[in-house]
C-alpha positions, 0 to 999 in steps of 0.5 A, a space after each residue: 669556191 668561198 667558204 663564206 660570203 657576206 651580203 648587205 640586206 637593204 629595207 624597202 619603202 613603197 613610193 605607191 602602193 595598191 593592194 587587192 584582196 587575198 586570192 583564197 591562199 592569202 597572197 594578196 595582189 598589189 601594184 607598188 612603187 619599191 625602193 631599195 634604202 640604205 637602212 639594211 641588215 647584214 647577212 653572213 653565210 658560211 659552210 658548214 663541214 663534216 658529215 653531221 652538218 647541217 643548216 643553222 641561223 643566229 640572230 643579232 642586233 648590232 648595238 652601235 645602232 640600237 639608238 638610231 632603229 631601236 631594238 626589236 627582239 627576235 620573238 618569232 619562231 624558226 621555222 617561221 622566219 623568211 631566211 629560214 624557209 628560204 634555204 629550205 625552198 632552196 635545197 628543195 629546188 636544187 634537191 640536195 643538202 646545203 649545209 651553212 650558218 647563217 649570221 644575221 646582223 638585224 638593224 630593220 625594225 621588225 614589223 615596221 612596213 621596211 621589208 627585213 625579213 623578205 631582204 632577209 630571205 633574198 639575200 639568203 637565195 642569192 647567197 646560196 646562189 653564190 656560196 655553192 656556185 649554183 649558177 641560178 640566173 635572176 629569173 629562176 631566183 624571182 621564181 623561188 622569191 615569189 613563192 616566199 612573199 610579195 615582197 622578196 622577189 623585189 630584193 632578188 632584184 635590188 640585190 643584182 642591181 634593180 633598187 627601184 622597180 614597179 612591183 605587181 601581180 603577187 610581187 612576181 612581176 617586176 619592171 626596172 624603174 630608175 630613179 630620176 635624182 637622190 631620194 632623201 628620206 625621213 624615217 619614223 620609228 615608232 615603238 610597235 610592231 605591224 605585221 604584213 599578215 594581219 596588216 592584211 587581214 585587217 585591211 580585208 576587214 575593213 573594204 569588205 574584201 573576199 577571195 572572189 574580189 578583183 583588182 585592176 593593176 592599171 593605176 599609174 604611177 607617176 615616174 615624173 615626181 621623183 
C-alpha cells in the first residue's frame, strides 16, 4: 500500500450547454457536452500516521505558471471547498477515518467556468479510492460525485479514462462521448471571478425560473462538428 500518490486535476470546457431551473435543493438540471482540457491542477495525497492523525489541505499556486492563468488567491473558507467536503463524504460512506494531507498545486482559475474545484473533489475521491485501496468501482465513485456538484461526476470519469461525455440530469448521467480529432482551443482569462452558485442564480433570475419549471434534456448534440 502507497504512502502517498499524485493525481493530475484536468479543467473542463462545455462544448454545449443547457441549463433548467433549480429543483428547490438548488441543483439545477443541465444536458452538456464536457471535455477534459489539459490546463489541470495538481493533486497530492499522503497518509497521515500516529494516533492523533487527522485530515489536512495546503493550497498553492505554482508560480512558473502565474503569468500564463494568473493568480487566483484561496479566499474561501474550508469546510466550503469541494476537496474538502469530498473526503468528508468519503469517510462517511466508508464509515471510518482516512487520515491524509492533501497538497494542491492550483494553476485553474478560480471561478472561471473550467471546473477546478469539482476536478479537485474527484481526484480527491479517486484519490481515496487508490491511497487506502478501497476497491470503489466508477459507479459508486459517480454516485459520491453526484451529491458534491453537477460537474464533479464528469471528472470521476475523465480521471478513469472518459475525457469527453455528454453529461445530463444532475451531472449524474454520464454517456462516453469521443472526440472525432484534436480539439484546439483558446482560452481567455480575464481578471474576475463568476461563481456557479450565483452564475445560477442570476440565470434563474433572469428566465424567470422556479422550482416547479422543467427542462426537456432531449436537445441534440451535435457529435459530427467536432
Amino acid at each position: 500500500m502507497p504512502d502517498s500518490l499524485q493525481l493530475s486535476c484536468p479543467a473542463k470546457v462545455n462544448l454545449a450547454l443547457s441549463v433548467g431551473s433549480s429543483n428547490g435543493a438548488g441543483m439545477h438540471p443541465i444536458a452538456s457536452w464536457m471535455v477534459a482540457i489539459s490546463l489541470a491542477d495538481e493533486l497530492t495525497l499522503s497518509k497521515r500516521i500516529g494516533p492523533d492523525s487527522a485530515y489536512a489541505i495546503q493550497f498553492s499556486t505554482d508560480e512558473a505558471d502565474e503569468a500564463t492563468v494568473g493568480r487566483r488567491e484561496v479566499d474561501w473558507p474550508l469546510r466550503s471547498d469541494l476537496a474538502f467536503l469530498a473526503h468528508a463524504r468519503m469517510e462517511d460512506y466508508i464509515g471510518n477515518r482516512l487520515p491524509v494531507l492533501l497538497r494542491l498545486t492550483k494553476r485553474i482559475p478560480t471561478g472561471g467556468g473550467l471546473g477546478g474545484g469539482s476536478s479537485n473533489a474527484a481526484a480527491t475521491l479517486v484519490g481515496l479510492s487508490r491511497l487506502f485501496e478501497l476497491s470503489l468501482q466508477r459507479d459508486e465513485l459517480i454516485r459520491l460525485a453526484s451529491d458534491l456538484g453537477s460537474d464533479v461526476a464528469f471528472f470521476v470519469g475523465a480521471l478513469v479514462g472518459d475525457s469527453s461525455s455528454l453529461v445530463t440530469g444532475l451531472g449524474e448521467s454520464l454517456e462516453p462521448a469521443p472526440l472525432k480529432n484534436v480539439l484546439h482551443l483558446v482560452l481567455a482569462l480575464p481578471a474576475c471571478s463568476c461563481p456557479t452558485g450565483p452564475v445560477y442564480g442570476a440565470f434563474d433570475r433572469l428566465h424567470g425560473f422556479s422550482p416547479s419549471d422543467e427542462m426537456s434534456t432531449s436537445k441534440a448534440i451535435d457529435l459530427e462538428t467536432v
